[in-house]
C-alpha positions as CSV (number, residue, x, y, z in Angstrom):
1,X,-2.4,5.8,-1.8
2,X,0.4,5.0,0.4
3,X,4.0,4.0,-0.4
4,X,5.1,1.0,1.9
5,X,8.7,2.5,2.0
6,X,6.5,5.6,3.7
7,X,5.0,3.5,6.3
8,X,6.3,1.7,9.7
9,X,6.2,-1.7,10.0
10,X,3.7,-2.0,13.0
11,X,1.3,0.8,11.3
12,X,1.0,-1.3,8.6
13,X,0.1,-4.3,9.9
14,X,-2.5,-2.3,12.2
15,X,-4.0,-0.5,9.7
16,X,-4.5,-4.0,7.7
17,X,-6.2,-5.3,10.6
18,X,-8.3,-2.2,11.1
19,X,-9.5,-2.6,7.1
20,X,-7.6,1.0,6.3
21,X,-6.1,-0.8,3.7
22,X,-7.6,-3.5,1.6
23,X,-5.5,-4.3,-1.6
24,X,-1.7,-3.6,-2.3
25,X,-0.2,-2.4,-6.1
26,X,3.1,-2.0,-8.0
27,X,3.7,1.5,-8.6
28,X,5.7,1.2,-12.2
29,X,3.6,-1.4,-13.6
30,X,0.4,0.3,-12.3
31,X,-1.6,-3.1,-11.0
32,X,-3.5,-3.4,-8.3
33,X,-4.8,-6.6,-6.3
34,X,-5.7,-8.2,-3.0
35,X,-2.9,-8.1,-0.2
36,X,-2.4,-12.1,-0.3
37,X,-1.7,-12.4,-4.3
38,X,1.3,-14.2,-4.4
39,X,3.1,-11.2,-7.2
40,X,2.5,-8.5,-5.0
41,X,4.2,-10.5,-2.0
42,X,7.5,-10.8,-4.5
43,X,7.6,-7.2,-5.8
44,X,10.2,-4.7,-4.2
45,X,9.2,-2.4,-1.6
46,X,10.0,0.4,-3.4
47,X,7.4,-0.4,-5.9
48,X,4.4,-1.0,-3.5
49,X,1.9,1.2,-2.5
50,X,-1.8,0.6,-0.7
51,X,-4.9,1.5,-1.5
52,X,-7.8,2.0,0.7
53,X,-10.5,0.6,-1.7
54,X,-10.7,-0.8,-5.4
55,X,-11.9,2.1,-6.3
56,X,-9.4,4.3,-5.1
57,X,-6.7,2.1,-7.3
58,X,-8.6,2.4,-10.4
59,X,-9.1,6.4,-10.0
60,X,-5.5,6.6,-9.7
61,X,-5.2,4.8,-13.1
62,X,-4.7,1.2,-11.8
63,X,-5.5,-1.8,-13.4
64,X,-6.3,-5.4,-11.5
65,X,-4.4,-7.8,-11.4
66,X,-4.4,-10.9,-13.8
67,X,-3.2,-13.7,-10.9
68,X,-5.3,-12.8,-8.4
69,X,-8.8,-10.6,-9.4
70,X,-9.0,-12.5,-13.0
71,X,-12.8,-12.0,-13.0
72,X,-11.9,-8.1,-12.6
73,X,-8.8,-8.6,-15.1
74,X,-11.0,-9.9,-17.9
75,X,-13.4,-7.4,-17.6
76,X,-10.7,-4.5,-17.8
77,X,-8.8,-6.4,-21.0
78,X,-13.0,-6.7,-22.2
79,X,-13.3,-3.1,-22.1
80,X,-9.6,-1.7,-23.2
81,X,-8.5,-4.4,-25.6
């Protein structure tokens, strides 16, 4: 996991393009979802955070996001709700 207010601009963007990090997450609300969601692209920067994988996210207690993994959302509110 990696805070975005931890990371430089240009390492970012190079470890996007490298695959290093594949999905983006709000800290305080614990959700997790692709880097091109439209929600994560509004949330503050103090509140974001990487992942490496999806399964990285949901070790650390994530859960996916509802706007843009809803096949992955419905199965999490399937199996908590």
């Amino acid at each position: 996991m990696i805070r975005h207010k931890e990371i430089g601009g240009r390492s970012l963007r190079k470890k996007i393009r490298k695959k290093e990090i594949c999905f983006g997450g709000n800290r305080k609300l614990k959700i997790y979802g692709i880097l091109k969601c439209r929600s994560g692209k509004r949330m503050k920067r103090e509140n974001r955070i990487f992942f490496l994988s999806e399964n990285e996210a949901k070790d650390q207690g994530y859960r996916p996001c509802g706007h843009c993994m809803k096949s992955e959302y419905k199965k999490w509110k399937n199996g908590f709700v």
